[in-house]
C-alpha positions in Angstrom: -24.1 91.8 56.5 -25.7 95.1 57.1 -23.6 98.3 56.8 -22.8 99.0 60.4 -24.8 102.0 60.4 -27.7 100.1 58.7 -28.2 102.9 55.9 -27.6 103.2 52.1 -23.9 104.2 52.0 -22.9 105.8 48.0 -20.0 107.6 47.6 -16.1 107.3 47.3 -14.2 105.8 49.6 -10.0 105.3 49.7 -8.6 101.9 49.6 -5.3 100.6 50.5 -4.1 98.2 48.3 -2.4 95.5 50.4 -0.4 93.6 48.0 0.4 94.0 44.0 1.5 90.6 43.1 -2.0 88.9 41.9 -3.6 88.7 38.6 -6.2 91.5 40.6 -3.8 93.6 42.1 -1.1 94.2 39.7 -2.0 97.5 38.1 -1.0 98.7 41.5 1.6 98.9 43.9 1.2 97.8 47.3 0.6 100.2 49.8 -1.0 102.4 47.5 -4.2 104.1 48.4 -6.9 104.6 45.4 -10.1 105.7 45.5 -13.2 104.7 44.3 -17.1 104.6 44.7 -19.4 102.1 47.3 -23.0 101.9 46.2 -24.4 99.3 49.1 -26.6 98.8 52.3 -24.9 95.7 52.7 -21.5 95.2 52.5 -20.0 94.8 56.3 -17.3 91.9 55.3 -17.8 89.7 58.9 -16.0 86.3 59.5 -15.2 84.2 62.9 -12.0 84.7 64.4 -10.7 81.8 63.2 -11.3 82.5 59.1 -10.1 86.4 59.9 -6.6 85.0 60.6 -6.6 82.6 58.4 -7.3 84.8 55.6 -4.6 87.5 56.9 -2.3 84.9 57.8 -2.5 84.0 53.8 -2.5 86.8 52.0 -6.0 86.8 50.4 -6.6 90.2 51.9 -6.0 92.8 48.9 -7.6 95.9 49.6 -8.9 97.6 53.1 -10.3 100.8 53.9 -8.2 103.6 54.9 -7.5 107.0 55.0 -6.5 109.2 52.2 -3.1 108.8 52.9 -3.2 105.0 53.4 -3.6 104.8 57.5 -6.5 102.4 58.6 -8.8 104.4 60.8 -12.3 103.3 62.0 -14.0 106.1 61.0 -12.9 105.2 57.5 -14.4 101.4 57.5 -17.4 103.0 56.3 -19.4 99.6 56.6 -17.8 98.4 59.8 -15.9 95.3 57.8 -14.0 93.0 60.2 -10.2 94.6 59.7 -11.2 97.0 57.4 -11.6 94.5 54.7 -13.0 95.2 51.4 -11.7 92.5 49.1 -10.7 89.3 49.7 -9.4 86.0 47.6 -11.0 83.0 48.1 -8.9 79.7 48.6 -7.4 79.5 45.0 -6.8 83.0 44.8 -8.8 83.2 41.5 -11.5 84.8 42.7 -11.9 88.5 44.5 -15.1 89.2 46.7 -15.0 92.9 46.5 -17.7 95.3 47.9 -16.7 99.1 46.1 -17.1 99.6 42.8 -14.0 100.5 41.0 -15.4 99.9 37.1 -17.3 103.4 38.0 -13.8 104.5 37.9 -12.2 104.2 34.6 -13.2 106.3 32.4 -11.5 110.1 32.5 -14.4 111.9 30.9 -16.6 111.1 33.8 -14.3 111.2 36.6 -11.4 109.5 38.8 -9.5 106.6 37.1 -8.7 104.9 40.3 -10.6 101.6 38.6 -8.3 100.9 35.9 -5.2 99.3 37.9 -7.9 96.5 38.9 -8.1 95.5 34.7 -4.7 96.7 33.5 -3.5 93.6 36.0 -6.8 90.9 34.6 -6.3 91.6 30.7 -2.2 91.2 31.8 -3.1 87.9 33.0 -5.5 87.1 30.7 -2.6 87.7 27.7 -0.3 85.4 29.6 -2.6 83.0 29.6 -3.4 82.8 26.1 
């Protein structure tokens, strides 16, 4: 969907990462707030009532958007998502819809490294599985 205030949004934004125990998620600890860039006129995460608890009532929520100190706060849902949501699992948990960008954040000699918890947990997995 649209951003909620239907305009180009591109800058950093905090994230609260929800949980730390999936292949996604385990560079980080949970309840950690890291920071990284949105680049997006669309990215307002909408679902019915029904799929929104489902969802929550699973777990498949990772990361939401928050304050810098981890609080959720509408005027910190930069896009308006449902719940503040800005990535989700589907139903195998193998695969994370997520709007921000955090691969712009890896790399020290251009800025924040926020980004790297995201792949320090894939290539983890990755070596497990191989």
């Amino acid at each position: 969907m649209r951003n909620a205030a239907l305009k180009f949004i591109c800058r950093d934004v905090y994230l609260r990462v929800e949980r730390s125990d999936t292949p996604f998620t385990r560079g980080y600890n949970a309840g950690q707030v890291i920071r990284v860039p949105v680049a997006h006129g669309e990215g307002n995460y909408i679902a019915d009532a029904e799929t929104i608890a489902r969802i929550e009532g699973e777990g498949r929520v990772l990361f939401r958007y928050a304050t810098p100190d981890g609080a959720l706060d509408p005027a910190w849902n930069i896009n308006g998502a449902t719940n503040a949501i800005a990535g989700v699992l589907n139903d195998r948990r193998n695969v994370l819809g997520m709007m921000p960008h955090p691969e712009n954040h890896v790399e020290a000699a251009i800025g924040p490294t926020d980004g790297r918890g995201l792949f320090a947990g894939l290539v983890e997995a990755l070596d497990r599985a191989a």
